[in-house]
N, CA and C atoms as an extended XYZ file, in Angstrom:
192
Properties=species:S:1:pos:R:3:atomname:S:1:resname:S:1:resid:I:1 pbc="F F F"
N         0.804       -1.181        0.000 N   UNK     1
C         0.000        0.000        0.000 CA  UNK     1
C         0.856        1.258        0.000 C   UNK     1
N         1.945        0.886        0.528 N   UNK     2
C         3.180        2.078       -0.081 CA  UNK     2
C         2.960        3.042        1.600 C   UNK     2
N         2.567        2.699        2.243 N   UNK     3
C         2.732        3.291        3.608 CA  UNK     3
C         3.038        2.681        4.981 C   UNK     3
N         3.482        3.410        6.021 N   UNK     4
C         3.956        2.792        7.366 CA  UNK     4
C         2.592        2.629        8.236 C   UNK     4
N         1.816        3.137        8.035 N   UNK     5
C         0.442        3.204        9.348 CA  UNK     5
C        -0.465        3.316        7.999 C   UNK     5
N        -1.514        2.639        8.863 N   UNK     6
C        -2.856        2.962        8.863 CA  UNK     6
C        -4.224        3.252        9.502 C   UNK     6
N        -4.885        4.196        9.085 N   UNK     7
C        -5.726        5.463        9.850 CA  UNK     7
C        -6.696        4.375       11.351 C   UNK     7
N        -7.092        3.329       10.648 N   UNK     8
C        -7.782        2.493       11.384 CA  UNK     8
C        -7.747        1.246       10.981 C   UNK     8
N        -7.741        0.295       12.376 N   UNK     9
C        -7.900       -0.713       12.325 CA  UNK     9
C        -9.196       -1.272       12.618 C   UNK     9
N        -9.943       -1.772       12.518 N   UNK    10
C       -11.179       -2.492       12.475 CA  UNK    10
C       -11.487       -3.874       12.069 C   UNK    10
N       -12.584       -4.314       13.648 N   UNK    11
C       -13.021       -5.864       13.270 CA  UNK    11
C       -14.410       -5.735       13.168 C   UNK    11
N       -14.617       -6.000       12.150 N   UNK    12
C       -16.368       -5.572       11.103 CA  UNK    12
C       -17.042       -6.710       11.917 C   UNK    12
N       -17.914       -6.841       12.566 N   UNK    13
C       -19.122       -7.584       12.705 CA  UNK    13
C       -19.061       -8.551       13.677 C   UNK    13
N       -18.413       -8.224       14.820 N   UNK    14
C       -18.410       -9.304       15.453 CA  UNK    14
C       -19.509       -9.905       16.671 C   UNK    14
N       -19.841      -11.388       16.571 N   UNK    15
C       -20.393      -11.867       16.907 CA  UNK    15
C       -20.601      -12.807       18.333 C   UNK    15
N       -21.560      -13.324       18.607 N   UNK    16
C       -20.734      -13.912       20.092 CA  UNK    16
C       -19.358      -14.817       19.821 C   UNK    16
N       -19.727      -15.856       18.748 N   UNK    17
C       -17.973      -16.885       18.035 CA  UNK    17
C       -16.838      -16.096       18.231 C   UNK    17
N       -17.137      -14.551       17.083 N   UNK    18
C       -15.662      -13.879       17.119 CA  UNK    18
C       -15.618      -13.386       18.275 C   UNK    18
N       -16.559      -13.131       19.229 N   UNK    19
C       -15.810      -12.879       20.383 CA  UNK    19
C       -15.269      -13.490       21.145 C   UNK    19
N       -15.727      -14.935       21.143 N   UNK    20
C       -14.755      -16.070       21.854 CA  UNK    20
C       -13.021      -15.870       21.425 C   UNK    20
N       -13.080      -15.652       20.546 N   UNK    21
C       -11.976      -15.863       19.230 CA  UNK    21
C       -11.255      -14.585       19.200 C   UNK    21
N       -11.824      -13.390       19.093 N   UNK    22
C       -10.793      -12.231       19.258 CA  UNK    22
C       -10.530      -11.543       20.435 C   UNK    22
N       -10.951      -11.882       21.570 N   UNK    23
C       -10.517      -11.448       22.829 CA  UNK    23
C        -9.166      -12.627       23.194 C   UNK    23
N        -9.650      -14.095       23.574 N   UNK    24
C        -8.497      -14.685       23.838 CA  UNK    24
C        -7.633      -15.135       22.676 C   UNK    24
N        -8.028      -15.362       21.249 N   UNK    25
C        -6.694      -15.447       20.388 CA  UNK    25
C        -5.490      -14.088       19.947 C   UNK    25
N        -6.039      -13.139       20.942 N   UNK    26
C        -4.906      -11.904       21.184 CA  UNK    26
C        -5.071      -11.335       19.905 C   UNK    26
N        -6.055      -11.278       18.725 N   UNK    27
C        -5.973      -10.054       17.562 CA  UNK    27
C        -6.134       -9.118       18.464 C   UNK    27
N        -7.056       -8.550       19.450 N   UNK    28
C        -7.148       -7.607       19.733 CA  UNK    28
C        -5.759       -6.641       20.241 C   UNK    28
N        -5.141       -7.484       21.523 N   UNK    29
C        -3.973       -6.989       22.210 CA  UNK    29
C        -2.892       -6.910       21.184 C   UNK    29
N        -2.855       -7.661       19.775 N   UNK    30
C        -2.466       -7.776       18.517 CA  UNK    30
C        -2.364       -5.887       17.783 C   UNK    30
N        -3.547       -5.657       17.735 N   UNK    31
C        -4.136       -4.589       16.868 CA  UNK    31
C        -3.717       -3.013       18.039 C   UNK    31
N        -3.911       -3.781       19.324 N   UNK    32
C        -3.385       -2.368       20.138 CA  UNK    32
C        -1.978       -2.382       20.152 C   UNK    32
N        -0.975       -3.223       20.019 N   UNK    33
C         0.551       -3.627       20.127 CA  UNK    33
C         0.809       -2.212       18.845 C   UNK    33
N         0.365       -2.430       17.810 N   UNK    34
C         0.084       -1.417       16.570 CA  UNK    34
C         0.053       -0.018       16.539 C   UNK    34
N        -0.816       -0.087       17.738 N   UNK    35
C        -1.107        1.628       18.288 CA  UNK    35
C         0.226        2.410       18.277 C   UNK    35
N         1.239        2.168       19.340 N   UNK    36
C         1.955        2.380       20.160 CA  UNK    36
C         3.384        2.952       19.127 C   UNK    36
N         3.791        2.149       18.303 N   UNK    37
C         5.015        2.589       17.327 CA  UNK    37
C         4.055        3.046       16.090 C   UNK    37
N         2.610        3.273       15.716 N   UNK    38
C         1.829        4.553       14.928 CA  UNK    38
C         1.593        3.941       14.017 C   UNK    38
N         1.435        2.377       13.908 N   UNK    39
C         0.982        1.370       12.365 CA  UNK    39
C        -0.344        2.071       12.490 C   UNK    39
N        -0.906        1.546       13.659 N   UNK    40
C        -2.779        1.599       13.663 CA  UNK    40
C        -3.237        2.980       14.436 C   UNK    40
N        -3.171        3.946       13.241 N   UNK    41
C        -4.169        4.979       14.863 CA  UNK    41
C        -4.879        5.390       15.363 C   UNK    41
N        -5.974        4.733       14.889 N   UNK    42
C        -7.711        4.416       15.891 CA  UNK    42
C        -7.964        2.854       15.415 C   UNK    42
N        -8.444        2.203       16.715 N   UNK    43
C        -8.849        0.712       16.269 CA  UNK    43
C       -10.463        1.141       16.722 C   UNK    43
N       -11.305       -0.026       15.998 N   UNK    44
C       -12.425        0.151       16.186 CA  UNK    44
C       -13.131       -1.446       16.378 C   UNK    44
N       -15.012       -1.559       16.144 N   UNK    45
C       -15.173       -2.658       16.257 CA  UNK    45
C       -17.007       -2.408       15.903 C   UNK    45
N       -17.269       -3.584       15.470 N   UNK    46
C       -19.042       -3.156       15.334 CA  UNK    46
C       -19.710       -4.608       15.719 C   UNK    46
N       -20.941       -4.391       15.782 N   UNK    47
C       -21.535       -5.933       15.845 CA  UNK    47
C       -23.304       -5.684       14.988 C   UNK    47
N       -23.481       -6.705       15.614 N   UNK    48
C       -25.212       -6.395       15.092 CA  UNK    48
C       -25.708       -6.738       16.667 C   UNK    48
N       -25.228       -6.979       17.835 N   UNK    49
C       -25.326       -6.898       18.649 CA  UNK    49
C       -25.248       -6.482       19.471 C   UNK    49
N       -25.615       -5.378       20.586 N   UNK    50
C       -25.485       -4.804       21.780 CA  UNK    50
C       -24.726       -5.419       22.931 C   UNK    50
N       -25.315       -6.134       23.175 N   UNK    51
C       -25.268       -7.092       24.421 CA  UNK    51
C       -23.319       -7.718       23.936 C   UNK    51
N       -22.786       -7.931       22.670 N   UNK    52
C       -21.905       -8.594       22.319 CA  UNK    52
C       -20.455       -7.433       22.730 C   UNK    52
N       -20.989       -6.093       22.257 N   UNK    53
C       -20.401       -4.726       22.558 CA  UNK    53
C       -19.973       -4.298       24.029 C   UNK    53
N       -20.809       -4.661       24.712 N   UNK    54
C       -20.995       -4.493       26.015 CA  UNK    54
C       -20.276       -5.322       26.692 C   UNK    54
N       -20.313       -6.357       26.400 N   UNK    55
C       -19.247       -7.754       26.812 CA  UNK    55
C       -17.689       -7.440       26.975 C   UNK    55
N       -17.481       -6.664       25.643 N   UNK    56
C       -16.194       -6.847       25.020 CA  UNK    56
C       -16.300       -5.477       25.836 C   UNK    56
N       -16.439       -4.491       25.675 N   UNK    57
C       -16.198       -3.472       26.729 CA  UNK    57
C       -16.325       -3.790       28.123 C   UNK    57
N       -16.818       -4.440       29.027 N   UNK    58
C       -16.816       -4.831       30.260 CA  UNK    58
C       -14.997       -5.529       30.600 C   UNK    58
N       -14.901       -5.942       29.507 N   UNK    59
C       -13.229       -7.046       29.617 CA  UNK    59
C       -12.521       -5.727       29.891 C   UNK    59
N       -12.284       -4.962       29.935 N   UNK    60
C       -11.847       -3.597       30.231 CA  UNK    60
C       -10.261       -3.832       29.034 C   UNK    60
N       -10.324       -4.171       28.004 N   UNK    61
C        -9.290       -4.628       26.946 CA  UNK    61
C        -9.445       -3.821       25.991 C   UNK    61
N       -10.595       -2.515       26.274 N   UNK    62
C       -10.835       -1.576       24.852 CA  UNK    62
C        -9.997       -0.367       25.065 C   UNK    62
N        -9.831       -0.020       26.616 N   UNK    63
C        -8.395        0.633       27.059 CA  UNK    63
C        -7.505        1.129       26.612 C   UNK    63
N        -6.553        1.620       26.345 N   UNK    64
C        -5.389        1.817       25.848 CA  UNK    64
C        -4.847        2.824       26.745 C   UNK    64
């Protein structure tokens, strides 16, 4: 893509599965590691779920 960073990182749609899956298989702590030397510099996240949002924000892992 011919660049060092990019503006945002984002995980499109996640569900109760990907949340099993991206909290403990570490993309997340992955995608914030990124933050820090300026690859990624806003991470984000969406669902079709509330309740799934809320979860993943309660893990107190949305932090930085």
């Amino acid at each position: 893509m011919g660049t060092d960073y990019t503006d945002m990182g984002f995980v499109h749609c996640i569900d109760e599965e990907d949340c099993r899956q991206v909290l403990p298989g570490g993309l997340w702590d992955y995608m914030k590691s990124l933050r820090s030397p300026g690859a990624i510099r806003h991470l984000g996240l969406s669902s079709h779920n509330p309740e799934t949002v809320r979860r993943f924000l309660e893990t107190g892992r949305w932090t930085w």
